[in-house]
PAZAPA-4460 file (N, C-alpha, C; in steps of 0.05 Angstrom, whole numbers, plus 32768, in hexadecimal, padded with zeros to 4 digits):
% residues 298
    n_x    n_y    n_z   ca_x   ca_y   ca_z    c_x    c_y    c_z   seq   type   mol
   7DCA   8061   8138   7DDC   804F   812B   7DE5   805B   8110     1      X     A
   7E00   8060   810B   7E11   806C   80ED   7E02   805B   80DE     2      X     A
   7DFE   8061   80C3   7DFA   8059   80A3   7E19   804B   809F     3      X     A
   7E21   8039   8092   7E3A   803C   8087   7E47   8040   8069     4      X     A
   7E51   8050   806C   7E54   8063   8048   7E53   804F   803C     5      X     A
   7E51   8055   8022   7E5C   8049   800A   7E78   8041   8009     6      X     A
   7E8D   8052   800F   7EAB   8053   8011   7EAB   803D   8028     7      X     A
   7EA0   803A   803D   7EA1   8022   8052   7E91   8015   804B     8      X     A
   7E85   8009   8039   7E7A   7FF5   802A   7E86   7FE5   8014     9      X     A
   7E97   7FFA   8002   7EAD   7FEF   7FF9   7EC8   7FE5   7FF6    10      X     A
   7ECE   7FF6   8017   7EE7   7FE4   8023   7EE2   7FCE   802F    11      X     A
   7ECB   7FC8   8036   7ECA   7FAD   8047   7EBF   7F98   8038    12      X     A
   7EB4   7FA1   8015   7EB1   7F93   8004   7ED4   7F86   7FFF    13      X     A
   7EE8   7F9A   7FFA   7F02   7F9A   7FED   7F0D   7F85   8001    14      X     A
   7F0F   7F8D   8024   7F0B   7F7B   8032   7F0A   7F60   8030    15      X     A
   7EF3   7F5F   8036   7EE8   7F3B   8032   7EF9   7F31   8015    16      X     A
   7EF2   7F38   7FFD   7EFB   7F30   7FEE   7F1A   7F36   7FE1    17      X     A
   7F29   7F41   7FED   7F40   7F41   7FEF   7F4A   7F2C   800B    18      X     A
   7F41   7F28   801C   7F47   7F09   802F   7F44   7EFB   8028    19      X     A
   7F2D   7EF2   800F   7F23   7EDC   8007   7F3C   7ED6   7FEB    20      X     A
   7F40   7EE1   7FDF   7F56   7ED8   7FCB   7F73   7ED9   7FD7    21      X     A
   7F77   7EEA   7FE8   7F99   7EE1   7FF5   7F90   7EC3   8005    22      X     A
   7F80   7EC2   800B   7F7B   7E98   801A   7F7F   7E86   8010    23      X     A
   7F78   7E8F   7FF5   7F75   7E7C   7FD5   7F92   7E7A   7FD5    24      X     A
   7FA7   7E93   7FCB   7FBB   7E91   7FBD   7FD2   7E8E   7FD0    25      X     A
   7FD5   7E91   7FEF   7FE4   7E92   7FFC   7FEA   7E68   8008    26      X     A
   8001   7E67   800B   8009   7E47   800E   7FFB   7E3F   802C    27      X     A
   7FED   7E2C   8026   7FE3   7E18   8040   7FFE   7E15   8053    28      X     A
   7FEF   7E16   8072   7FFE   7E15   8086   800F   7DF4   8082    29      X     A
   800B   7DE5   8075   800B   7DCA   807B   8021   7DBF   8068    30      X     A
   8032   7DD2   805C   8045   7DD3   804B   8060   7DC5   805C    31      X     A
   8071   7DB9   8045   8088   7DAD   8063   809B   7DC9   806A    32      X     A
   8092   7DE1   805B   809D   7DF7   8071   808C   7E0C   8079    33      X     A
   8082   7DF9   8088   8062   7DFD   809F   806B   7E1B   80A2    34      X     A
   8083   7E21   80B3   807F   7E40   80C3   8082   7E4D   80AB    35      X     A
   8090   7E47   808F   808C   7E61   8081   8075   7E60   8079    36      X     A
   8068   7E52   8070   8050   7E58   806B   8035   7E62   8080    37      X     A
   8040   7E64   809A   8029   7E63   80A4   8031   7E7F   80AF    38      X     A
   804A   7E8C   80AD   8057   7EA3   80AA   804E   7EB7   809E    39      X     A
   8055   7EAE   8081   803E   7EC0   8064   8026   7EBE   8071    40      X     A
   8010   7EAA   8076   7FFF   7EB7   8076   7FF0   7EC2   809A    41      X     A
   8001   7EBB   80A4   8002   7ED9   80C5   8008   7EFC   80B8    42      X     A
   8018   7EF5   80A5   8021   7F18   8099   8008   7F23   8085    43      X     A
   7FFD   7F10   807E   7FF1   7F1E   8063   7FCD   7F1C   8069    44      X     A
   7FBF   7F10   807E   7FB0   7F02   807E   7FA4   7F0C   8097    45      X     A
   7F86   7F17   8098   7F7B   7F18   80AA   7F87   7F37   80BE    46      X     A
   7F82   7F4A   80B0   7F83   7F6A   80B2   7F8C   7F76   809B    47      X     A
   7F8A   7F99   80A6   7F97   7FA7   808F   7F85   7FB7   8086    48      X     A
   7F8E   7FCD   8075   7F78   7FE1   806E   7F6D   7FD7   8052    49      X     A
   7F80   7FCF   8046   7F7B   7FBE   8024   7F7D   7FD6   8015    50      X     A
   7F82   7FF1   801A   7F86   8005   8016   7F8F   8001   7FF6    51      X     A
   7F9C   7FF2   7FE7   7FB0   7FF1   7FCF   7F9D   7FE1   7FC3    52      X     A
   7F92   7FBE   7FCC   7F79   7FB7   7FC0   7F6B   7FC3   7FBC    53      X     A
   7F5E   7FDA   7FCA   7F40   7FEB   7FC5   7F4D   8000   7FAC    54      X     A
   7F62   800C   7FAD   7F6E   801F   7F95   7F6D   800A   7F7E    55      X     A
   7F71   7FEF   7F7F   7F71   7FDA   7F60   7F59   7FDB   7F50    56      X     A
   7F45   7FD4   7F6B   7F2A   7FD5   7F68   7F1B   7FEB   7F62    57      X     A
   7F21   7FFF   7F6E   7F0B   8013   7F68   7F1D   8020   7F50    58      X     A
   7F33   8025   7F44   7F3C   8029   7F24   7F36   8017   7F13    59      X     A
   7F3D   8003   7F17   7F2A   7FF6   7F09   7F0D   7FF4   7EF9    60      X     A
   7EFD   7FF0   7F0B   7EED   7FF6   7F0C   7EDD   8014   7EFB    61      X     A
   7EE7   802A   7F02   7EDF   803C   7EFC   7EDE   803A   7EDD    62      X     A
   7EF5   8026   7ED8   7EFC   802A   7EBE   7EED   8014   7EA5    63      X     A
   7EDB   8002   7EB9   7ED1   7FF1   7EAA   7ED9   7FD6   7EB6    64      X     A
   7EEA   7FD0   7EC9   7EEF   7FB4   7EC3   7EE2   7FA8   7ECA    65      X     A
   7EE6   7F87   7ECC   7EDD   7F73   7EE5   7EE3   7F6B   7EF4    66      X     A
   7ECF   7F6B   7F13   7EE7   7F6F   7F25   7EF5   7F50   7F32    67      X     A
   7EEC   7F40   7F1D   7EF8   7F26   7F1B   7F1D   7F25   7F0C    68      X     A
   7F1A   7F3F   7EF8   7F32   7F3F   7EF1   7F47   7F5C   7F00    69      X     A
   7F40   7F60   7F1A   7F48   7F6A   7F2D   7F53   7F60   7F47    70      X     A
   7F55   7F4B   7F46   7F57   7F37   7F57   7F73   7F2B   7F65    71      X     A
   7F7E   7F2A   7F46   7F93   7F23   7F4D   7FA8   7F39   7F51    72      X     A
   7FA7   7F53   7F38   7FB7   7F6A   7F3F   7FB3   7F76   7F64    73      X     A
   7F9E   7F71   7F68   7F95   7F77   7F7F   7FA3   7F66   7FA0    74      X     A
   7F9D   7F53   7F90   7FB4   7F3D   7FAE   7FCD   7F43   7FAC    75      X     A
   7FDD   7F40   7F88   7FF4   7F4D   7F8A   8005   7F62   7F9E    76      X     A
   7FE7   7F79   7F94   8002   7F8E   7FAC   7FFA   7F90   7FC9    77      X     A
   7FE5   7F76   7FD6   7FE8   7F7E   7FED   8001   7F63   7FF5    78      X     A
   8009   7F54   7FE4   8015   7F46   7FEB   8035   7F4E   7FEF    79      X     A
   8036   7F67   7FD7   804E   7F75   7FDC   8050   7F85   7FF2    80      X     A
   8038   7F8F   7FF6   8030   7F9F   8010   8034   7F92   8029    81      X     A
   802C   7F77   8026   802B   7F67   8041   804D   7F66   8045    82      X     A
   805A   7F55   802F   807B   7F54   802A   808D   7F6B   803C    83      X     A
   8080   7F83   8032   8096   7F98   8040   8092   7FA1   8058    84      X     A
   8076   7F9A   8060   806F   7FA0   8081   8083   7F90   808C    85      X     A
   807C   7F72   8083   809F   7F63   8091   80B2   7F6A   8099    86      X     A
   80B4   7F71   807D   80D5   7F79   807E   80DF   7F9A   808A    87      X     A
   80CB   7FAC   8083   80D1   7FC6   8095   80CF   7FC8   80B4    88      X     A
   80C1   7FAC   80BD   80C2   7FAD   80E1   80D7   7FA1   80E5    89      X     A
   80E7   7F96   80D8   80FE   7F80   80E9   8111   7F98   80F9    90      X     A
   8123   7F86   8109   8133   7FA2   8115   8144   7FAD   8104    91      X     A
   814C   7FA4   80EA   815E   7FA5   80DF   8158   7FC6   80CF    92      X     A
   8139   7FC6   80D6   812C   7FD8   80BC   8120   7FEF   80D3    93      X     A
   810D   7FED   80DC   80F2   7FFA   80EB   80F4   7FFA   8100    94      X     A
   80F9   7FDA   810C   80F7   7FCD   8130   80DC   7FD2   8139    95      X     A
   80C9   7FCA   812C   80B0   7FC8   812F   80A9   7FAF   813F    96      X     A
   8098   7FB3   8156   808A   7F94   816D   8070   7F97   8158    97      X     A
   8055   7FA2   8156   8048   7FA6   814A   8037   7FAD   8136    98      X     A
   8027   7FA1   8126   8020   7FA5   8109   8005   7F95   810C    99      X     A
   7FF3   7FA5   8105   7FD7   7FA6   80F6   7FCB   7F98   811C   100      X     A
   7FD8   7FA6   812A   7FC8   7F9E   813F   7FD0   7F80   814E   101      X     A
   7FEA   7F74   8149   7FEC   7F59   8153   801A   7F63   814E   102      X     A
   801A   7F4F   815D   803C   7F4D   815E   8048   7F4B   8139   103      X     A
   8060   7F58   8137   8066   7F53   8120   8075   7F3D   8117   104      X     A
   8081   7F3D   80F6   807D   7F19   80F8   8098   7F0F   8100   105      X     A
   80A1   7F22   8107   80C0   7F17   810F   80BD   7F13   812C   106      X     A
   80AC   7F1D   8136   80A2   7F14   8155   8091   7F00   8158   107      X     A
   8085   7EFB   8141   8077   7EE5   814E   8081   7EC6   8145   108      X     A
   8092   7EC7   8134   809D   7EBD   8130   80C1   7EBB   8131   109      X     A
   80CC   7EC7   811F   80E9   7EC9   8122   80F7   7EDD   810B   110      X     A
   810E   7EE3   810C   8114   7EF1   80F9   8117   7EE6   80E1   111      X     A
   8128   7ECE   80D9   8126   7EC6   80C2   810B   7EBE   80BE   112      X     A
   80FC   7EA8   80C8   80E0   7EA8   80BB   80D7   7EC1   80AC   113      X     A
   80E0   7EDC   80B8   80D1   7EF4   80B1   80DF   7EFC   809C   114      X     A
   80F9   7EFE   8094   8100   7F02   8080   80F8   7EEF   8065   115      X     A
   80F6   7ED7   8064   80EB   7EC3   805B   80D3   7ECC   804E   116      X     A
   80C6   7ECD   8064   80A8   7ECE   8063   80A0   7EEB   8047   117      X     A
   80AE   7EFF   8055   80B3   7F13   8045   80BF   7F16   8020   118      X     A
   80D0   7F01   8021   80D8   7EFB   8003   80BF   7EF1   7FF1   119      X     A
   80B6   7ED6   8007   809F   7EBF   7FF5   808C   7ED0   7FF6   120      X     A
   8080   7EE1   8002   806C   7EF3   7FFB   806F   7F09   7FDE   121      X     A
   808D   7F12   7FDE   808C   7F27   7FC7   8097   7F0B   7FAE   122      X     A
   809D   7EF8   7FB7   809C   7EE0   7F98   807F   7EDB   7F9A   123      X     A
   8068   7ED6   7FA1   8056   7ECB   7F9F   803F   7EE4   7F8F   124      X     A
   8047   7EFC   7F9A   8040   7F17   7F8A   8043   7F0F   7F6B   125      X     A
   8056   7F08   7F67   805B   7F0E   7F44   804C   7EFA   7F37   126      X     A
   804D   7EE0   7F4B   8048   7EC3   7F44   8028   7EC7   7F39   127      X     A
   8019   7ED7   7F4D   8000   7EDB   7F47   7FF2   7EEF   7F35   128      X     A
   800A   7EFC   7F2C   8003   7F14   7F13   8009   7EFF   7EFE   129      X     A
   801F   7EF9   7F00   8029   7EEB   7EE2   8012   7ED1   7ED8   130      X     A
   7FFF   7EC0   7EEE   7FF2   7EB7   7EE4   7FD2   7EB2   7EE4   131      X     A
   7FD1   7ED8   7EE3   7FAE   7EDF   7EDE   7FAA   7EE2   7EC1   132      X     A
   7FA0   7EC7   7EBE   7F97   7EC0   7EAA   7F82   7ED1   7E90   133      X     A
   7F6F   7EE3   7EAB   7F5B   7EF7   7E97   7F6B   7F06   7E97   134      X     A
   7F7B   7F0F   7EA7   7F8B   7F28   7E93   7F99   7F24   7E7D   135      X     A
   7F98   7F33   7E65   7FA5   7F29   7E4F   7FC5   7F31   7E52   136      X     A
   7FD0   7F1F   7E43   7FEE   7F19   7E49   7FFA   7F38   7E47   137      X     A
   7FFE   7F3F   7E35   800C   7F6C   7E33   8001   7F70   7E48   138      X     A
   7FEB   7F7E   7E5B   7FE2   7F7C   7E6E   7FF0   7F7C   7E89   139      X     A
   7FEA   7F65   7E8B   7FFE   7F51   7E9D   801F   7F5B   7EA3   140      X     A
   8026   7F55   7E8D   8047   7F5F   7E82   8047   7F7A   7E8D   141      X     A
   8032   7F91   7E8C   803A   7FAA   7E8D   8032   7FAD   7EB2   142      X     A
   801D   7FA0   7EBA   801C   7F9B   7EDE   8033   7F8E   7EEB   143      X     A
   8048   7F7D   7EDC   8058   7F70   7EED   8070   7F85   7EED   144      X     A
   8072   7F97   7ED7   8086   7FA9   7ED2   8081   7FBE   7EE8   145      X     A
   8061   7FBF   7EE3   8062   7FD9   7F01   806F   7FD3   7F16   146      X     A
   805E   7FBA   7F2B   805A   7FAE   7F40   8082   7FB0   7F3D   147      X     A
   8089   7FA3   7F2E   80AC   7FA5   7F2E   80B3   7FBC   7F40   148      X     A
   80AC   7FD1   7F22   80BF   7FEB   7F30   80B5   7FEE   7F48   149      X     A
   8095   7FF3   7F4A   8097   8005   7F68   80A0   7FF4   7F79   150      X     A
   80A5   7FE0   7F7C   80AD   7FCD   7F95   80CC   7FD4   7F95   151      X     A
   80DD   7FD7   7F83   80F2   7FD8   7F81   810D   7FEF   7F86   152      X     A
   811C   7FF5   7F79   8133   8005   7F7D   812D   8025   7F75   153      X     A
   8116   802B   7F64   810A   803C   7F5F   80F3   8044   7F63   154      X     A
   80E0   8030   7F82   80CA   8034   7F92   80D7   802D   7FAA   155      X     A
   80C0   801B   7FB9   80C9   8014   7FCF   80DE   800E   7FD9   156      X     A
   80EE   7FFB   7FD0   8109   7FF7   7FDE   8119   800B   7FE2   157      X     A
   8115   8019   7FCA   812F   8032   7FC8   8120   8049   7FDC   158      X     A
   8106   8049   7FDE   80FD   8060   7FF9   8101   805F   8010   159      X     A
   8100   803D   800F   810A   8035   802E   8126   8036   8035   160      X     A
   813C   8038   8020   8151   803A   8020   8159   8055   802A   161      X     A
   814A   806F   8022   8151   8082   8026   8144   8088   803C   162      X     A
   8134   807A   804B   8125   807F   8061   8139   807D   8075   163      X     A
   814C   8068   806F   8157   8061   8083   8165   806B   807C   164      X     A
   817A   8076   8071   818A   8086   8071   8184   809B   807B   165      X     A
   8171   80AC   8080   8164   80BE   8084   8163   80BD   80A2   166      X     A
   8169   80AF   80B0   8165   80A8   80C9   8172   80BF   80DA   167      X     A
   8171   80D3   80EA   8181   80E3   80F9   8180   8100   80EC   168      X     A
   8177   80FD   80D8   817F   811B   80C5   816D   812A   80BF   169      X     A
   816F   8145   80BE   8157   8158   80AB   8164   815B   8093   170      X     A
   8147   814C   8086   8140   8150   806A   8135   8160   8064   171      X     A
   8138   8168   804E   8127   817D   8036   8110   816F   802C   172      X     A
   80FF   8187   802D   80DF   8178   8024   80E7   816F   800D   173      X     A
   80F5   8176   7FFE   8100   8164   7FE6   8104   8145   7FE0   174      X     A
   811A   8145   7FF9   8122   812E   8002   8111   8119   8010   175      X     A
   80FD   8129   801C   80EE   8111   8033   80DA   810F   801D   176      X     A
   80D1   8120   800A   80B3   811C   7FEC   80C0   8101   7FE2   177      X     A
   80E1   80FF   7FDB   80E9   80ED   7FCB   80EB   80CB   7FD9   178      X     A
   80EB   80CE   7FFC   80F1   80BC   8003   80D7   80A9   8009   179      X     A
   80B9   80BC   8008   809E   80B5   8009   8092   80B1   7FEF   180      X     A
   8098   80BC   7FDB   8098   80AE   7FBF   80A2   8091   7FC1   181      X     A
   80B7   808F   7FCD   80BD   8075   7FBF   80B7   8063   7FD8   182      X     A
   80B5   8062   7FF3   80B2   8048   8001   8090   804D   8003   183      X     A
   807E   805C   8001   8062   805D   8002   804E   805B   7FEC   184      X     A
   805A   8075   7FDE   804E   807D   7FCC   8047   806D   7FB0   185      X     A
   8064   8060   7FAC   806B   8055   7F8E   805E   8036   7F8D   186      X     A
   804D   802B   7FA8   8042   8014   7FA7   8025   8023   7FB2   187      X     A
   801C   8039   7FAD   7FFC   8040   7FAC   7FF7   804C   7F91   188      X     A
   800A   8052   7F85   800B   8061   7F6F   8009   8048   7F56   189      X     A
   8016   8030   7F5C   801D   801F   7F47   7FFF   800A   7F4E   190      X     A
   7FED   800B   7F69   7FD4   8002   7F6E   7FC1   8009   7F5E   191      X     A
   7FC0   8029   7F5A   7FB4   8036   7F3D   7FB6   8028   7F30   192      X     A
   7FC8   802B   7F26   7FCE   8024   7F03   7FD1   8003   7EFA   193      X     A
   7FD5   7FF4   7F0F   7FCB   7FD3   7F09   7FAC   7FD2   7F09   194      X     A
   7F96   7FEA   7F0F   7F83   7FDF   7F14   7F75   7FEA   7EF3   195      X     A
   7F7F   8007   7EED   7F7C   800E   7ED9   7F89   7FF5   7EBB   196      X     A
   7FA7   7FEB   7EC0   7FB2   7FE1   7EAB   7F9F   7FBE   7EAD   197      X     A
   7F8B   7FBA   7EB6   7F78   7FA9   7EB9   7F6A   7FAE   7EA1   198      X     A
   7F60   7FC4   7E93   7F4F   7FD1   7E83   7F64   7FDE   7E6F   199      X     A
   7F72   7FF9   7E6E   7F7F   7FF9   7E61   7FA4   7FFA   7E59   200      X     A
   7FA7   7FFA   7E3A   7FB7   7FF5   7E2F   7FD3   7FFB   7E42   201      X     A
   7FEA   7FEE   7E3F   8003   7FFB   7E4D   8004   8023   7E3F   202      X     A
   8000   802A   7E3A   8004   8043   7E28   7FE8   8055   7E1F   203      X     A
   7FD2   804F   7E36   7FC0   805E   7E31   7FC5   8076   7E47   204      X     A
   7FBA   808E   7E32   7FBA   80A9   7E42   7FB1   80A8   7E60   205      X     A
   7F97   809B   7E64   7F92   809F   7E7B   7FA5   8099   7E8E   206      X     A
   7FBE   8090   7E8F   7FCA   8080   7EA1   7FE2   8095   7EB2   207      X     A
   7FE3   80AD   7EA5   7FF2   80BE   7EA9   7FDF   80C9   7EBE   208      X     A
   7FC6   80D5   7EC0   7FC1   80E4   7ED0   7FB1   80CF   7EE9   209      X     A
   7FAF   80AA   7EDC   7FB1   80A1   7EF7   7FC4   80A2   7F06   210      X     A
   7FDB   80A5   7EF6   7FF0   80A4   7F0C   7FFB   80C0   7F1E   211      X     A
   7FF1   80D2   7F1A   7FEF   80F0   7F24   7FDB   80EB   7F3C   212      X     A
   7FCB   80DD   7F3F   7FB3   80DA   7F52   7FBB   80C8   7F66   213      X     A
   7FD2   80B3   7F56   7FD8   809F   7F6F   7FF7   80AB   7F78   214      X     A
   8004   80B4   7F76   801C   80C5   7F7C   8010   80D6   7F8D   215      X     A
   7FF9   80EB   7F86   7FF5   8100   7F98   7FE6   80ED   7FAF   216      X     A
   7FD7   80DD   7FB3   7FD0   80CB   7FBE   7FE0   80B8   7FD2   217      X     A
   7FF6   80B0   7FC8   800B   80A1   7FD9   8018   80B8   7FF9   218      X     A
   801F   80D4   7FE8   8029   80E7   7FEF   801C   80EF   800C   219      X     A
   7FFD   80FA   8000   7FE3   80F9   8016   7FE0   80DE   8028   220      X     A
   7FE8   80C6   8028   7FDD   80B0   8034   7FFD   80B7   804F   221      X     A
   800B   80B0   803E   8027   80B3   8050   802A   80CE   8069   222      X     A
   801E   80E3   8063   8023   80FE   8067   8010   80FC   8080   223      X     A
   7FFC   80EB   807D   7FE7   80E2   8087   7FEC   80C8   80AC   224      X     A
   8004   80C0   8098   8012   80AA   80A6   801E   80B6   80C5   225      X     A
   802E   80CF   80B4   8041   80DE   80C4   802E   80EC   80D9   226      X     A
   801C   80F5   80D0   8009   8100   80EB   7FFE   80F4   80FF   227      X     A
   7FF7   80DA   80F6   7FF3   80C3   8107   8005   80BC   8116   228      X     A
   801C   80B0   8111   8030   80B1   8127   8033   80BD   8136   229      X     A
   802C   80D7   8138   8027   80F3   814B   800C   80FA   815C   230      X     A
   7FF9   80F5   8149   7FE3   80FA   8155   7FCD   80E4   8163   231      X     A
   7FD9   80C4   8155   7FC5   80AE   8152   7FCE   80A1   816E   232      X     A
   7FBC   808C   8170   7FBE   8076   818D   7FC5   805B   8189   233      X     A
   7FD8   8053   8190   7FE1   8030   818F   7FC4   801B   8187   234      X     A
   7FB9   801F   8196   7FA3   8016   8190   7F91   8017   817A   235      X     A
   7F89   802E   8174   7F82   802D   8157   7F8C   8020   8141   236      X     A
   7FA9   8033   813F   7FB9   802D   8123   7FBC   800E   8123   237      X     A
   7FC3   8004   813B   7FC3   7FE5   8135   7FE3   7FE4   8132   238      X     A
   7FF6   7FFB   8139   8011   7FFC   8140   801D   800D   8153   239      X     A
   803F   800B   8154   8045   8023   816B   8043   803E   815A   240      X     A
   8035   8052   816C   803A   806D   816B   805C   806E   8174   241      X     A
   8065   8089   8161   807B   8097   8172   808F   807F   8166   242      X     A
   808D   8078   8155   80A3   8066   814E   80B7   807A   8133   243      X     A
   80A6   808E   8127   80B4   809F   8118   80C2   80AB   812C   244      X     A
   80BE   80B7   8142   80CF   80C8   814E   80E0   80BA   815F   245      X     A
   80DF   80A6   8167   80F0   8094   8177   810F   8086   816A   246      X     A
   8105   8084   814D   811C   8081   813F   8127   809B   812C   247      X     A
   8120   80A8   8131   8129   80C5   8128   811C   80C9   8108   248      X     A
   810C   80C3   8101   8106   80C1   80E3   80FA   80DA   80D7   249      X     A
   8103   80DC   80BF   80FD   8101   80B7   80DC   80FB   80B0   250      X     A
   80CB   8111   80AF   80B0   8105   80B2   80A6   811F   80B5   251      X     A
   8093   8129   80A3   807E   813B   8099   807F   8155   80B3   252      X     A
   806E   8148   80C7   8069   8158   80DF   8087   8164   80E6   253      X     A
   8097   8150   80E5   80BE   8155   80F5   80C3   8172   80E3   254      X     A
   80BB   8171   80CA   80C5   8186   80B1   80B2   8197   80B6   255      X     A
   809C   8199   80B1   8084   81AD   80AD   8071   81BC   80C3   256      X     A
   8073   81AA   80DB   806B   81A3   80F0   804C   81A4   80E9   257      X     A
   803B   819B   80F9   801F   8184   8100   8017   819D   80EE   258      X     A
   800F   81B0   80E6   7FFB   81C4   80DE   800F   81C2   80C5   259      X     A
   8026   81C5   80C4   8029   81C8   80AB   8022   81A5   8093   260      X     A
   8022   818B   80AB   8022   8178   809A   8001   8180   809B   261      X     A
   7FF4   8178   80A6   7FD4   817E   809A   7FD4   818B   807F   262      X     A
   7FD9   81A3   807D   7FDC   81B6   8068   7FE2   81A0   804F   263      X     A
   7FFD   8195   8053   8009   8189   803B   7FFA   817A   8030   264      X     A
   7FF5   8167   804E   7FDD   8153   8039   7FBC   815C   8034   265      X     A
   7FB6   8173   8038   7FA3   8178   802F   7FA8   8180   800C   266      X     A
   7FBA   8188   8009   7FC7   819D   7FE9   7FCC   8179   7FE0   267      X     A
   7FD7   8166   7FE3   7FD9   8145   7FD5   7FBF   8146   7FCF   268      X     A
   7FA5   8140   7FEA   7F96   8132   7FDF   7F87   8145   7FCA   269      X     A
   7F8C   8161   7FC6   7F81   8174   7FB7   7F8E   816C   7F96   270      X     A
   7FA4   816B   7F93   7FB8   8164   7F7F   7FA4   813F   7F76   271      X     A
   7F9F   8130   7F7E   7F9A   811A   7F7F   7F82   811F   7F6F   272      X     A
   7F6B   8127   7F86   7F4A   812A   7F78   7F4F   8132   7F5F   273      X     A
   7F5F   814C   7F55   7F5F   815A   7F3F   7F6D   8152   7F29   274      X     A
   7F7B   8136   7F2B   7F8B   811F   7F19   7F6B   810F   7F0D   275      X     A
   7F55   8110   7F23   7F43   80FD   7F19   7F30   810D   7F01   276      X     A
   7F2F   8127   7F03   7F1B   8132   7EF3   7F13   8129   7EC9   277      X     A
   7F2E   811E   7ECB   7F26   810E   7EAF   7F18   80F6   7EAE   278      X     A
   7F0E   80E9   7EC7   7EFA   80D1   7EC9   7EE0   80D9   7EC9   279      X     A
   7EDD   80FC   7ED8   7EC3   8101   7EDA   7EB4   80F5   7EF2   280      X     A
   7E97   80DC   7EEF   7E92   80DA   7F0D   7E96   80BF   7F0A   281      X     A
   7EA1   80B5   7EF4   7EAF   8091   7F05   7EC0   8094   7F1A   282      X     A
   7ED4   80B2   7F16   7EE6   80AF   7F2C   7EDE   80B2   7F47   283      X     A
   7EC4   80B7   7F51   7EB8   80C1   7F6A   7ECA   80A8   7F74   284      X     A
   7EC9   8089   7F7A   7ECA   8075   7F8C   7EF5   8088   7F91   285      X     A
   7F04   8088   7F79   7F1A   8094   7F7F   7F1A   80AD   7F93   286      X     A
   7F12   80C0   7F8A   7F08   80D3   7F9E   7F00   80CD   7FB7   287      X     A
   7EF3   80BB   7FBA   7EEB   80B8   7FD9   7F01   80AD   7FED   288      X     A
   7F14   80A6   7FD8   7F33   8092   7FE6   7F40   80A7   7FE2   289      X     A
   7F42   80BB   7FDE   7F54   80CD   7FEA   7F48   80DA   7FFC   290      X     A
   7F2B   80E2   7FFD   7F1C   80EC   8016   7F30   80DA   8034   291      X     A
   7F2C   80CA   802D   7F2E   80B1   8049   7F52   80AA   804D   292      X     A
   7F5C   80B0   8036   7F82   80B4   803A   7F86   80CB   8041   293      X     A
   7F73   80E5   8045   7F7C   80F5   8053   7F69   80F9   8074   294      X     A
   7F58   80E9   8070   7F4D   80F3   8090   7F4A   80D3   809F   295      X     A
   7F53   80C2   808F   7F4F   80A5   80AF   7F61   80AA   80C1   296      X     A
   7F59   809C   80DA   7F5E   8092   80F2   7F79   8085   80F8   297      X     A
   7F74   8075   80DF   7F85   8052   80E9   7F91   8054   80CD   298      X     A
***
């Protein structure tokens, strides 16, 4: 019988207690707009790697906090997280049947519910930064500013924008680095730094070379992504394989091919570890999350 690591001790801590506060803050089915609410919480609720929670938590952390005042930065971005899974499967975006192992929410429900569902999730994001109370107010102000951008025209939306545009074409590793920065990267990268801006100041040094660790980190998780689609099983991932190649999408392996994406993301998660060396050994729990964004399964 396996031991189970420390690192799988503390995702299934992040786990439990990342389900346990989206239950709290997510709207009762029993609302008089029963399906959106019972919508939000089919998308956000009950799977998932928590992958962006555990980056809140374990920066955090490292840095001193409590992980009572991690809590909320923490539901935040899976709620933005949960938000764009929505919205990137509709047909309009992805054409995804599948997500986290069950129909997606436009299938199991409908399209507008899913677009819906997808908005009140990224309003309920802010709703729950803006009123965590232990965090002190500057703080606060400087997490909602993140969580902004990366979600926005200069993170995610605008990566997904160029994703899709990107649809049919060879890109330049230039071009495909810029388009995984911003729909992947720029909401694992901004997971860092809400867990860190928990502890400190908007304008403390450290925050520069957290964000070198979650950038090279986003890069490696994604790069990570692209191999999977190639190499992984429906079953595992808990989605369709072959959906990058089915819709023509430019994608690590398509550019580098399989030996050359390995490579790449081995040189991220190398770039990553070596962002942490100013923590010393608080950063080990960081370190071990890039161990696991470059070698999981699922």
């Amino acid at each position: 019988m396996s031991m189970e690591t420390p690192l799988e001790a503390f995702l299934a801590t992040v786990r439990a207690r990342s389900e346990a506060t989206l239950e709290g803050l997510l709207p009762p089915a029993d609302l008089p707009v029963a399906q959106l609410a019972f919508a939000m919480r089919y998308a956000a609720l009950g799977g998932g790697k928590r992958l962006r929670a555990a980056l809140v938590y374990a920066t955090g952390e490292a840095l001193g906090a409590d992980r009572d005042a991690l809590d909320a930065p923490a539901a935040a971005v899976e709620l933005i997280h949960a938000y764009s899974l929505v919205h990137d499967d509709l047909p309009a975006m992805d054409d995804d049947d599948l997500r986290r192992g069950k129909p997606t929410c436009h299938r199991a429900f409908d399209e507008a519910t899913a677009i819906l569902a997808g908005d009140a999730l990224q309003s309920l994001a802010f709703e729950v930064l803006a009123e965590a109370r232990v965090i002190p107010a500057l703080q606060r102000l400087a997490m909602l500013q993140e969580l902004a951008v990366a979600s926005g025209v200069r993170g995610m939306a605008g990566g997904q924008a160029l994703d899709l545009a990107a649809e049919g074409k060879r890109l330049s590793i230039t071009e495909l680095e810029a388009v995984h920065r911003g729909k992947t990267g720029a909401l694992i990268a901004a997971s860092v730094r809400l867990g860190a801006l928990a502890v400190l100041a908007p304008d403390a040094p450290q925050l520069a070379a957290l964000g070198e660790y979650g950038q090279a980190l986003g890069l490696c998780f994604q790069i990570r992504d692209d191999i999977l689609d190639v190499e992984g099983d429906t079953a595992t991932l808990g989605k369709t394989v072959g959906a990058d190649a089915a819709h023509h999408k430019a994608t690590f392996p398509a550019l580098l091919g399989l030996d050359g994406a390995h490579d790449r993301a081995r040189r991220e998660y190398q770039r990553a570890v070596s962002a942490l060396a100013p923590l010393g050994a608080a950063g080990e729990r960081l370190r071990q999350l890039a161990v696991y964004s470059l070698s999981r399964q699922a």
